[in-house]
MDAnalysis code that builds the backbone (N, CA, C; Angstrom):
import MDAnalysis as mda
import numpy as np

u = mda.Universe.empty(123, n_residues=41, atom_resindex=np.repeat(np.arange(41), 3), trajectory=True)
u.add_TopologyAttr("name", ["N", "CA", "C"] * 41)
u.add_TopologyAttr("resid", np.arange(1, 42))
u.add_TopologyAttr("resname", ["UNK", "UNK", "UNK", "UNK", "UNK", "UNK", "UNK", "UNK", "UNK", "UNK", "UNK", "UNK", "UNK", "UNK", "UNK", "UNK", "UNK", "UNK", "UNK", "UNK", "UNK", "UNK", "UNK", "UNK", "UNK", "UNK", "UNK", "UNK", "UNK", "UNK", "UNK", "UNK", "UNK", "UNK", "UNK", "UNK", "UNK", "UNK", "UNK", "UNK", "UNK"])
u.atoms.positions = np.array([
    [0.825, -1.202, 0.000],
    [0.000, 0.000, 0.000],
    [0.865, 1.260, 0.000],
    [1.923, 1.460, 1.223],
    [2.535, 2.356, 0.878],
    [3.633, 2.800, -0.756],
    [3.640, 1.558, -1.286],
    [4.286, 1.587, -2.331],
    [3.818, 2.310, -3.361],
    [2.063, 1.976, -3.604],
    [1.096, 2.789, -4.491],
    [1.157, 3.965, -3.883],
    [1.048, 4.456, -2.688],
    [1.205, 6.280, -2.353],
    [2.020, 6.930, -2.797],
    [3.492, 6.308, -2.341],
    [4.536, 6.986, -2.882],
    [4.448, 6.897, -4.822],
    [3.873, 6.155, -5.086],
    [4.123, 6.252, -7.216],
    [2.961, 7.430, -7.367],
    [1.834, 7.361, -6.280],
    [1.086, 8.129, -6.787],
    [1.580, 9.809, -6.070],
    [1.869, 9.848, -5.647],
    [2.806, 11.384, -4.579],
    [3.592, 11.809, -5.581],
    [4.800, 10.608, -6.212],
    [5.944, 11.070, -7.307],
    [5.524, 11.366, -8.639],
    [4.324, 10.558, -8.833],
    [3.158, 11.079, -10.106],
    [2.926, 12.163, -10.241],
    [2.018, 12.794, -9.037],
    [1.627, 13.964, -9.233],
    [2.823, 15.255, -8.885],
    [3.914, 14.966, -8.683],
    [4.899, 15.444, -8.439],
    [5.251, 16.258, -9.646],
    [5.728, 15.051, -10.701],
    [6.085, 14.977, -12.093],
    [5.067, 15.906, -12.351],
    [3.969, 15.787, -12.619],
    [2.799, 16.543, -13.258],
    [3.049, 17.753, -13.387],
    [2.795, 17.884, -11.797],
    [2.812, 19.544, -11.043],
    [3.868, 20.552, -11.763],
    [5.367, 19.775, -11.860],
    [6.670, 20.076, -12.335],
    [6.535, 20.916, -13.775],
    [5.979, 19.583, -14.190],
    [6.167, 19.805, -16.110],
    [4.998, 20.641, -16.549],
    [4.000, 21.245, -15.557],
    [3.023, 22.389, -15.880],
    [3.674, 23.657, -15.720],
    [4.659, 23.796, -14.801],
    [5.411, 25.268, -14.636],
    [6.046, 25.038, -15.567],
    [6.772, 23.895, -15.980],
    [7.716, 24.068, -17.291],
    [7.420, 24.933, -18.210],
    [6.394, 24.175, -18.799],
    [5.419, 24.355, -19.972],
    [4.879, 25.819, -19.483],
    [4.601, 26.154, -18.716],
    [4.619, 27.389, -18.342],
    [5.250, 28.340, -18.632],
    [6.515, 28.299, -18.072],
    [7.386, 29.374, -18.314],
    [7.705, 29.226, -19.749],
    [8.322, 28.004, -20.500],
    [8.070, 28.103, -21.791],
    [7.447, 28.798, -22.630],
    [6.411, 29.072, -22.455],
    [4.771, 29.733, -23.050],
    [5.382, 31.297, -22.719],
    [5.725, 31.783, -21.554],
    [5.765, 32.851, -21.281],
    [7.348, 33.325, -22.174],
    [8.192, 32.915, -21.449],
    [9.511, 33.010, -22.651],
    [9.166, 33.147, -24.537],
    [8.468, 32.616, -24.654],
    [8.085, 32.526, -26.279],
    [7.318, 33.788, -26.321],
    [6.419, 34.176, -25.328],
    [5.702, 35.331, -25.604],
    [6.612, 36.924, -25.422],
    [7.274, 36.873, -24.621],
    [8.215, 37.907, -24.480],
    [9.064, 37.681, -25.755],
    [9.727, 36.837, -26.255],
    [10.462, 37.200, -27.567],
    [9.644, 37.219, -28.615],
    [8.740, 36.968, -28.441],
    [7.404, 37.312, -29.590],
    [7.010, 39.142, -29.633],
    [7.190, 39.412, -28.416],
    [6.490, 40.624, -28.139],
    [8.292, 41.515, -28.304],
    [9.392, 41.211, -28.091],
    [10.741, 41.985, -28.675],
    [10.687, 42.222, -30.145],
    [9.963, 40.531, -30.730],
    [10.260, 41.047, -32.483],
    [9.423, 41.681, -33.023],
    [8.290, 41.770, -32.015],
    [7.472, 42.221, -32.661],
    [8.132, 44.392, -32.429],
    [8.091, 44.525, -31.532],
    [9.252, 46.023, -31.255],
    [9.905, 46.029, -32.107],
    [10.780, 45.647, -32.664],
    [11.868, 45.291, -33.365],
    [11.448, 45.672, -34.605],
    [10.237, 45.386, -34.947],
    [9.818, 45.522, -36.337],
    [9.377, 46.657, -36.494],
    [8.567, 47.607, -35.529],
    [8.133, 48.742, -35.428],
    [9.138, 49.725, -35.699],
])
């Protein structure tokens, strides 16, 4: 039993992780989106 807690704890661990990733990703792309877009002006 404790074995399934801990896969499911390190599961949602992983999850939690790779949503800020993907996060900041998104945001990084939008700031150099929003430089070239300056850039062009």
């Amino acid at each position: 039993m404790k074995k399934i807690a801990t896969l499911i704890a390190l599961s949602a661990a992983f999850v939690l992780a790779g949503c800020n990733t993907v996060k900041g990703v998104g945001q990084d792309v939008q700031r150099a989106g929003g430089a070239l877009e300056r850039a062009a002006k």
